[in-house]
C-alpha positions in Angstrom: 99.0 -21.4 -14.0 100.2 -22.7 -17.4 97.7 -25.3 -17.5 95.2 -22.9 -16.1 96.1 -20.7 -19.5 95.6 -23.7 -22.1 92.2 -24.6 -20.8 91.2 -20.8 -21.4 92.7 -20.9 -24.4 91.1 -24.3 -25.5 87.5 -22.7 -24.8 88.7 -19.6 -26.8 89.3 -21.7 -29.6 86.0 -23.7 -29.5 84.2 -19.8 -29.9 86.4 -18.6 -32.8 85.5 -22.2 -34.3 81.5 -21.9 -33.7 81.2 -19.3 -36.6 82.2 -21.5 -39.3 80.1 -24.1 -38.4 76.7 -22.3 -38.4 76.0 -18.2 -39.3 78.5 -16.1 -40.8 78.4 -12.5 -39.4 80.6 -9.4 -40.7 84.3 -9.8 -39.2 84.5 -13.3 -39.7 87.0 -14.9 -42.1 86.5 -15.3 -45.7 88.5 -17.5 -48.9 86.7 -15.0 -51.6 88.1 -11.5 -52.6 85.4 -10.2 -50.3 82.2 -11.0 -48.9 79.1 -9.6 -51.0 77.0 -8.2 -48.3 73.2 -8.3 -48.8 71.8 -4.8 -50.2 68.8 -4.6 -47.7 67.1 -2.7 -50.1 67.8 -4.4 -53.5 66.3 -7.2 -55.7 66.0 -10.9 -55.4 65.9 -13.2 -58.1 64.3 -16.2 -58.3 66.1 -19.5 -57.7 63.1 -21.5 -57.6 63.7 -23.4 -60.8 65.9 -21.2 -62.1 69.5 -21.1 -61.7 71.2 -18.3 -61.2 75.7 -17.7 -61.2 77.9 -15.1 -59.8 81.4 -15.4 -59.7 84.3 -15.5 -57.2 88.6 -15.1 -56.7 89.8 -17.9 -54.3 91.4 -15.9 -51.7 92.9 -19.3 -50.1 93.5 -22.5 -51.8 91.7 -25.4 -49.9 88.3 -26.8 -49.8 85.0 -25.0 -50.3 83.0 -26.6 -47.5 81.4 -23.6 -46.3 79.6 -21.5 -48.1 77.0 -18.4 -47.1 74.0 -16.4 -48.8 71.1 -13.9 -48.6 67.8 -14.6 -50.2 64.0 -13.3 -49.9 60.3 -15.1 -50.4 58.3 -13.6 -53.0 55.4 -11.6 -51.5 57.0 -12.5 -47.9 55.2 -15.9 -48.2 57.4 -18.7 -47.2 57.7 -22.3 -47.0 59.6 -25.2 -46.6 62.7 -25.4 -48.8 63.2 -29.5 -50.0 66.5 -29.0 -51.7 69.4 -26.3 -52.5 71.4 -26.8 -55.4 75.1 -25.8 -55.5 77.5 -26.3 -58.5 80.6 -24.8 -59.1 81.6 -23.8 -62.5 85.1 -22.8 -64.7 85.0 -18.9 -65.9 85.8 -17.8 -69.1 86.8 -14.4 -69.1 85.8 -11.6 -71.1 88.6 -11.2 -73.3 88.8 -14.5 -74.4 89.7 -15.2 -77.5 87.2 -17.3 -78.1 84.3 -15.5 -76.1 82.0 -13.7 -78.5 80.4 -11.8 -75.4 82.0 -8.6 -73.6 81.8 -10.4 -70.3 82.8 -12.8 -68.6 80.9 -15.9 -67.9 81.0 -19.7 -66.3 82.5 -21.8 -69.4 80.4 -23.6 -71.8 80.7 -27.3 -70.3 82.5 -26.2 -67.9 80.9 -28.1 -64.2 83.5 -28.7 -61.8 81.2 -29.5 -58.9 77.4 -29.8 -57.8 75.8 -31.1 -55.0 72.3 -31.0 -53.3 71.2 -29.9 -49.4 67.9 -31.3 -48.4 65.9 -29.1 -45.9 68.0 -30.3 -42.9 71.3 -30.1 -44.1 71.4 -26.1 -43.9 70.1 -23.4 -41.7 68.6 -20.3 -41.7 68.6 -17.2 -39.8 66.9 -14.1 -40.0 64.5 -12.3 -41.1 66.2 -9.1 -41.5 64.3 -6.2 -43.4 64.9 -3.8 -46.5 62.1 -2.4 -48.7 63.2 -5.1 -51.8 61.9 -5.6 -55.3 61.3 -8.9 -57.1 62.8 -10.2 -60.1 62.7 -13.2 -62.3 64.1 -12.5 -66.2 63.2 -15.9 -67.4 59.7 -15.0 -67.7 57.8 -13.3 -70.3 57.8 -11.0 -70.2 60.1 -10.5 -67.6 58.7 -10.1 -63.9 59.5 -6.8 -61.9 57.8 -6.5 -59.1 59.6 -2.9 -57.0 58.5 -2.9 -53.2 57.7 -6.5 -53.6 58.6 -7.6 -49.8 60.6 -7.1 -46.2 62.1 -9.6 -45.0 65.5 -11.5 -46.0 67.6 -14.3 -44.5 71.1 -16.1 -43.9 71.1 -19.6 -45.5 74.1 -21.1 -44.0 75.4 -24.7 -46.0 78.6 -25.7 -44.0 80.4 -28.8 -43.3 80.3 -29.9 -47.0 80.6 -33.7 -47.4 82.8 -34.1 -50.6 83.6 -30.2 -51.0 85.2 -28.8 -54.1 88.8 -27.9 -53.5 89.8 -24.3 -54.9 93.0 -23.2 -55.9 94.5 -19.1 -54.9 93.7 -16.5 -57.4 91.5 -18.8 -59.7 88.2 -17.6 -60.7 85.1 -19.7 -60.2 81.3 -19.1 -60.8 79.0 -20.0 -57.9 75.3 -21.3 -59.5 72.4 -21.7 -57.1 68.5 -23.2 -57.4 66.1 -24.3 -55.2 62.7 -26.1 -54.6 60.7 -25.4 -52.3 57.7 -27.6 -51.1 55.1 -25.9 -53.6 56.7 -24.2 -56.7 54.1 -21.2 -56.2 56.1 -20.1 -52.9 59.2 -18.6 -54.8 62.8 -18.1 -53.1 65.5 -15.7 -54.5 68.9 -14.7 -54.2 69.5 -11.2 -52.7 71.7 -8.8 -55.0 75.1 -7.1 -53.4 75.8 -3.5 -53.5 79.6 -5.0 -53.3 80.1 -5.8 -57.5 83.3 -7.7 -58.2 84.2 -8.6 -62.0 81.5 -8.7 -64.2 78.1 -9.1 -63.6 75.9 -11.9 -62.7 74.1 -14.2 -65.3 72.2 -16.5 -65.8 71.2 -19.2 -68.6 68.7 -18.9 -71.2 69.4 -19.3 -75.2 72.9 -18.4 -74.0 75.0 -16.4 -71.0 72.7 -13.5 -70.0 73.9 -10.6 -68.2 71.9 -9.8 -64.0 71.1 -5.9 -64.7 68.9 -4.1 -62.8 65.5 -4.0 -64.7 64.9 -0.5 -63.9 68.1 1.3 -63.7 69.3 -0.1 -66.8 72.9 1.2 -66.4 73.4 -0.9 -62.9 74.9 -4.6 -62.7 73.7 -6.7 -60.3 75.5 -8.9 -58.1 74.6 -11.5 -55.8 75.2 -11.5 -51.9 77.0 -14.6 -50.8 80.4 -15.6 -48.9 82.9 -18.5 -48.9 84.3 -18.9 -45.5 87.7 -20.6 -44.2 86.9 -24.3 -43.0 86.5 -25.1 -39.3 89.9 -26.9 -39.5 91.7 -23.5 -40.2 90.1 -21.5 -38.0 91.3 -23.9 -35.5 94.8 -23.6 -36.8 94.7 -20.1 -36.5 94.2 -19.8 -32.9 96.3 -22.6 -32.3 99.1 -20.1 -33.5 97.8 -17.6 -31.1 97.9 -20.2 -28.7 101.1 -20.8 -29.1 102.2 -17.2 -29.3 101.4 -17.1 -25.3 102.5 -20.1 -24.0 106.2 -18.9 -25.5 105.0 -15.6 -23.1 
C-alpha cells in the first residue's frame, strides 16, 4: 500500500511539474508580485524592432528560467518569428536622487542579462480574442490604430540555458524585441489591466513613459509572468509528498 501511495504520488508530481515547462495558465505559481494578465481588449505594442521594458518585484530569489507573455500580430497577419530578445535590466527608481524623471525606469547602463530564443526554442499557444488596438510610439507620428485585430497568444520561453538569478524584493525591468521572418508582419506585446509601479517605457532620445494614446490619463502595462523553475515545483510536492507518507 505504501508503495502503491508513492507511485501515485510520483505521477502527481510529474503533472504539477508539466506547467512550468510549457503554458502558464491562471493558478499556477509565480516569482513576481503578481502575474499581469492580458487585457483581451487593450493595445499591443510593437516589439518588432523595437524594444519595449516593464518592470517587476522578485517574489522568490532564484533563477529566472521561465518566463511568460501575451502578444498580438498587427492586422491579425502572422508569420514566423526568427528570434525573441530578452534582457534584464537594473531599475532606478523614481525618487532617485539622481533621476531627473518622475518615474521610475531601467538604469542608464544598467544590463544585467540578455539572451536570444530562435523560433524553436519557445512555444505558442492561442489565439485567444479581444477587440485590441495597435500601437507603436516610435513612429512619426506615432501609430494608433483602435480595433486594429482579434486574436492574441501565450509565448512561453522556459528552461533557460544560463538564466539570470534574482534576488527577493529587488526590482528588475523585463525588455523584449523580436524579428519576425519579414519586418512588414509586426508582433507586439499585449498591455495588462493589472499596473504595478510605474508605467512601462521604452527608449527613444531618453526613458519614455507606455500611456495610452487615447485615454491620455491611463498607464499602460505589459502582460507577462515569471514563474517558479521546474526544480521547485518539484520540491514543493515533494513536501506534500512527504506530508502523507508521515500519515
Amino acid at each position: 500500500m505504501a508503495i502503491r501511495k508513492i507511485v501515485t504520488m510520483a505521477a502527481v508530481i510529474g503533472m504539477i511539474a508539466v506547467p512550468a515547462l510549457a503554458d502558464w495558465d491562471i493558478g499556477d505559481g509565480h516569482k513576481m508580485h503578481y502575474p499581469q494578465l492580458p487585457d483581451p481588449n487593450g493595445w499591443d505594442v510593437n516589439l518588432t524592432g523595437n524594444k519595449v521594458f516593464d518592470d517587476w518585484r522578485c517574489g522568490g530569489s532564484g533563477p529566472v528560467d521561465d518566463i511568460h507573455f501575451w502578444g498580438s500580430w498587427k492586422n491579425d497577419l502572422s508569420i514566423t518569428i526568427n528570434n525573441i530578445h530578452l534582457e534584464i535590466w537594473s531599475d532606478t527608481p523614481a525618487d532617485h536622487p539622481e533621476n531627473p524623471l518622475p518615474y521610475s525606469h531601467p538604469t542608464t547602463g544598467g544590463k544585467l542579462w540578455q539572451a536570444d530564443f530562435a523560433f524553436h526554442e519557445f512555444s505558442i499557444r492561442g489565439p485567444e480574442y479581444g477587440d485590441q488596438g495597435w500601437y507603436d510610439p516610435t513612429t512619426d507620428p506615432e501609430t494608433v490604430l483602435p480595433n486594429n485585430h482579434d486574436g492574441y497568444y501565450q509565448v512561453n520561453i522556459v528552461d533557460i540555458p544560463n538564466p539570470f538569478v534574482q534576488t527577493y524584493g529587488e526590482i528588475y525591468w523585463l525588455a523584449i524585441s523580436v524579428e519576425t521572418a519579414d519586418a512588414a508582419y509586426e508582433f507586439g506585446w499585449k498591455t495588462s489591466n493589472d499596473h504595478w509601479n510605474d508605467d512601462a517605457v521604452y527608449y527613444q532620445d531618453g526613458w519614455q513613459e507606455l500611456i495610452d494614446p487615447i485615454v491620455s490619463t491611463e498607464s499602460l502595462d505589459m502582460a507577462f509572468v515569471i514563474t517558479p523553475e521546474p526544480a521547485t515545483l518539484c520540491l514543493l510536492a515533494l513536501g506534500g509528498l512527504c506530508v502523507m507518507r508521515r500519515r
